[in-house]
Wavefront OBJ file of the C-alpha trace (Angstrom):
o trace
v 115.641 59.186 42.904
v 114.330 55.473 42.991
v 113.655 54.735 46.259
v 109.795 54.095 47.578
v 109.042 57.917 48.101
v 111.215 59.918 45.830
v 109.519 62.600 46.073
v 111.179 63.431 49.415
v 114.399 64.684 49.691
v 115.601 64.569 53.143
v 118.416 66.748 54.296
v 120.658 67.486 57.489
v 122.429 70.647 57.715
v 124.031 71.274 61.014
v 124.958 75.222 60.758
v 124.743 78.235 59.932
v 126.780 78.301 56.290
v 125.216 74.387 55.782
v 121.287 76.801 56.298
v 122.525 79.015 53.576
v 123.958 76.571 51.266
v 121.207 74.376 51.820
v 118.279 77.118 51.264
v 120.379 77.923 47.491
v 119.994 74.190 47.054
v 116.163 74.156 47.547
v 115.642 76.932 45.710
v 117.162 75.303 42.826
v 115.657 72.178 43.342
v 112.247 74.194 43.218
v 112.629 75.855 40.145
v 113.035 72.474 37.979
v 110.724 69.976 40.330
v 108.539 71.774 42.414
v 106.934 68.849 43.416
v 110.222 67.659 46.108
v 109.587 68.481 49.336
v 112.595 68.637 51.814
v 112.897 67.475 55.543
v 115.465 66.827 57.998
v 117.557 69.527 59.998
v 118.163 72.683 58.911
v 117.841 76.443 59.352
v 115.635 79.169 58.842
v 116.965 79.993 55.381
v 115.987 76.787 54.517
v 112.825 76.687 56.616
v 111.723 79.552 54.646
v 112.417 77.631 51.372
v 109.417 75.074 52.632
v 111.870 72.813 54.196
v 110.462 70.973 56.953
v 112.900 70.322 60.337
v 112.423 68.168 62.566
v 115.001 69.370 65.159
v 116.599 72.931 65.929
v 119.806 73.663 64.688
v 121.298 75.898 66.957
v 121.155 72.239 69.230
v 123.960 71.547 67.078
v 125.936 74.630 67.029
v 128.503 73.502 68.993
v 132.492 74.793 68.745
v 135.630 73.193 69.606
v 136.430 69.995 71.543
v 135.621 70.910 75.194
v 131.952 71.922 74.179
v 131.714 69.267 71.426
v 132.611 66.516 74.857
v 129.744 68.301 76.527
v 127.471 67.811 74.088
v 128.229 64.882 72.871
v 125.484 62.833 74.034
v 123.193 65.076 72.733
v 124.509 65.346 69.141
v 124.820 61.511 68.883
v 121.270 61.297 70.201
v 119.730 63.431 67.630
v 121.869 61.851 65.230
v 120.366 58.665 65.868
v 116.653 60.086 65.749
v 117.051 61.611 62.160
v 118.797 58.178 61.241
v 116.002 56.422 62.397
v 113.389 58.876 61.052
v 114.890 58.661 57.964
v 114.897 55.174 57.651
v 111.878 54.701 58.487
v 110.669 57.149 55.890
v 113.114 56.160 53.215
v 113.068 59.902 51.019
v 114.661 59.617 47.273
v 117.902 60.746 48.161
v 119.655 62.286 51.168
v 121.834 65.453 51.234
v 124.260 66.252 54.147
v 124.696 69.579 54.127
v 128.987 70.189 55.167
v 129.147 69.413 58.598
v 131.103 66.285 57.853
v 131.622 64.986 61.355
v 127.919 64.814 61.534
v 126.534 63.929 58.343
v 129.242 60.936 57.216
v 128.478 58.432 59.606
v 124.681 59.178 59.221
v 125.308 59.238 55.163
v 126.986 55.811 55.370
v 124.066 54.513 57.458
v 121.644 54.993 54.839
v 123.377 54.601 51.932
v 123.975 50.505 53.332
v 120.221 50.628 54.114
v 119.871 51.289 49.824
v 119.175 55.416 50.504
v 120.646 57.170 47.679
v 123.363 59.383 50.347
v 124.928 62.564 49.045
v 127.395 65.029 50.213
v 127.157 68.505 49.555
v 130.826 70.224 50.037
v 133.533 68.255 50.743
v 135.196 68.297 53.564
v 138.814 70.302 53.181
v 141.029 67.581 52.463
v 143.042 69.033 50.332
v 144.198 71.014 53.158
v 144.527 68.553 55.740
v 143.680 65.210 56.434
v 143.363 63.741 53.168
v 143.604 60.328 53.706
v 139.611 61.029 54.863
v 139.019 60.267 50.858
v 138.469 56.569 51.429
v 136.220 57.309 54.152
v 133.831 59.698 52.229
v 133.940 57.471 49.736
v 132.916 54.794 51.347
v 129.840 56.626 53.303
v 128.245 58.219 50.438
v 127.127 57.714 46.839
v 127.587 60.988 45.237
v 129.876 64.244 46.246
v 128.635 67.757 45.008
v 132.059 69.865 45.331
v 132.357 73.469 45.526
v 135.947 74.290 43.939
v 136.380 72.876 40.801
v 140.153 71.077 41.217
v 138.242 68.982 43.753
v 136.632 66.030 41.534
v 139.951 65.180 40.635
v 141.306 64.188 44.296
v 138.547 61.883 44.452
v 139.432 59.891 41.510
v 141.514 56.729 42.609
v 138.652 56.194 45.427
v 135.974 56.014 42.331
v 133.256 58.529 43.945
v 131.293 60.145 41.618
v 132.082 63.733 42.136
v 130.327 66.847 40.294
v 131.602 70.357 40.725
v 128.818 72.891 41.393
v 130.304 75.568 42.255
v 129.609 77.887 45.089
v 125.759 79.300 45.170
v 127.613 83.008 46.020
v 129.024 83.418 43.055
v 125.296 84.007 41.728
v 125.353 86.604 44.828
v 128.307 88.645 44.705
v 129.135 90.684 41.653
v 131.943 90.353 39.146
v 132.636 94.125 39.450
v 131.319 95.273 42.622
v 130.895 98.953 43.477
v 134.057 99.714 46.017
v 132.953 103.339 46.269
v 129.448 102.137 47.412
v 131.087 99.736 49.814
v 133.660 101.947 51.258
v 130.336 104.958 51.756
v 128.652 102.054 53.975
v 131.604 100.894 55.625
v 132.667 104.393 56.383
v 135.872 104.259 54.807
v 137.592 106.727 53.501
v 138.362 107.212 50.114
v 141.821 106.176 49.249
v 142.492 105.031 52.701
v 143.878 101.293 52.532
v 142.116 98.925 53.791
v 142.961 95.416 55.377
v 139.630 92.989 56.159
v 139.640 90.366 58.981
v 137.563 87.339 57.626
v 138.007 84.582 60.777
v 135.815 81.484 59.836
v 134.200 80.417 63.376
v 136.750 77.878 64.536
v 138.805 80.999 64.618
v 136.157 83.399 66.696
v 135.705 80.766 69.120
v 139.540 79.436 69.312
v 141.439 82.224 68.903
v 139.923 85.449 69.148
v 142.791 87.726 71.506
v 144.949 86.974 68.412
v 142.792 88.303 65.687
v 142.155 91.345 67.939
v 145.841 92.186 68.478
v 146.567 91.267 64.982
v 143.864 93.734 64.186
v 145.199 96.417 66.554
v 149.550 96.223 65.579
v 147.913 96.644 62.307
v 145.700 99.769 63.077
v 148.951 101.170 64.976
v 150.159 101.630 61.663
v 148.350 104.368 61.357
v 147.994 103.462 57.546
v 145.573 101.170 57.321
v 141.853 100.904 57.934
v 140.494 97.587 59.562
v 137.756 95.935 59.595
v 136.436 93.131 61.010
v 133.407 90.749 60.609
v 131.042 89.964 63.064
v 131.886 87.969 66.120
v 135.682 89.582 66.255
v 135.905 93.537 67.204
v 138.803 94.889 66.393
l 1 2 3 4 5 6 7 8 9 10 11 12 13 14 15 16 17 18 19 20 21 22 23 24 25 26 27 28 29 30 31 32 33 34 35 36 37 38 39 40 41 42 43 44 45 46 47 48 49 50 51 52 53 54 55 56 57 58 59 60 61 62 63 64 65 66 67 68 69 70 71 72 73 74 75 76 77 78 79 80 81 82 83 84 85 86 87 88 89 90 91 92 93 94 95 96 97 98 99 100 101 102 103 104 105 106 107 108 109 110 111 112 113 114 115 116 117 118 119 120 121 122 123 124 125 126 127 128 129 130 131 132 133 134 135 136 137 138 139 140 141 142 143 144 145 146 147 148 149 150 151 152 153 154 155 156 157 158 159 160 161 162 163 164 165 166 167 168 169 170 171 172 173 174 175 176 177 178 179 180 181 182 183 184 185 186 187 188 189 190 191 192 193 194 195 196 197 198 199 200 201 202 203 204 205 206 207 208 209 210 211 212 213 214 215 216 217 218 219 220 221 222 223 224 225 226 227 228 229 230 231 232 233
């Protein structure tokens, strides 16, 4: 962290999931220089972590195109006003958070302006749109990656990549308790179970189908289902 206050690690996280991730991150941070401090946009998992932001996240929390157009002005305005801010301040090193469509632009800003700009989680290109490579490479200086086959798909662009790994794997156990889990779940014992895991592109896009999914499934009269949050079944 060379920069003229490297003590300061500003940050942008844009969601939910970026709050959690992020709030590991500090935590970490923390435990081998506890003399960072962290500002930018983020959550109140991070928050809690002594992270300063300077704008409320849920102003981002916008899903899918039509409310993304409605918003737009907004986002790009606050956008601009942590660019600015964080230019003027010029922390160490920046961290976006995910949220790709948000942080790259702002990442490539300051990393031409000499601010150390990196990217925590790529964005899913190995699942779709992976000619995006050259892009994050060009907007950022460093990529922290989650999965560990992803270094490798950024290795004709040159971007440093280092693979993590993902902060719940200190969380969830190796060999968790199922008997435990099925008591609070109310499940019955031996009863099979199927679980509906939509990420939130797929609670806000297409939540009828989950729920009938959910339902020809429970018609079965074999299965148990459950669902999390944001999609009853």
């Amino acid at each position: 962290m060379a920069s003229e206050n490297s003590a300061h690690v500003g940050m942008v996280a844009a969601e939910a999931s970026g709050d959690l991730l992020g709030a590991h991150l500090i935590a970490a941070l923390k435990a081998n220089r506890p003399e960072l401090r962290y500002s930018g946009i983020g959550g109140p998992k991070m928050i809690a972590q002594g992270f300063e932001s300077h704008v409320a996240i849920d102003r981002l929390g916008v899903r899918g195109y039509a409310e993304v157009l409605r918003h737009y002005r907004e986002i790009m305005g606050i956008r601009r006003q942590i660019a600015e801010r964080m230019l003027q301040e010029r922390p160490g090193v920046f961290i976006g958070v995910d949220s790709s469509d948000f942080n790259l632009d702002l990442e490539r800003r300051l990393k031409n302006a000499g601010i150390p700009a990196i990217q925590y989680v790529s964005p899913s290109i190995w699942a779709w749109r992976g000619w995006r490579t050259r892009r994050i490479a060009r907007s950022v200086t460093h990529l922290l990656a989650l999965f560990p086959f992803e270094p490798a798909l950024y290795e004709k662009e040159g971007l440093p990549v280092t693979y993590v790994g993902h902060p719940l794997a200190d969380v969830i156990p190796l060999d968790p308790d199922k008997a435990k889990a099925r008591a609070e779940l109310r499940v019955p014992a031996g009863r099979r179970v199927v679980a509906l895991l939509p990420g939130s592109m797929a609670i806000n896009r297409r939540p009828a189908g989950m729920r009938n999914s959910a339902r020809a499934l429970a018609l079965s009269g074999s299965m148990g289902i459950r669902s999390a949050s944001g999609c009853p079944t």
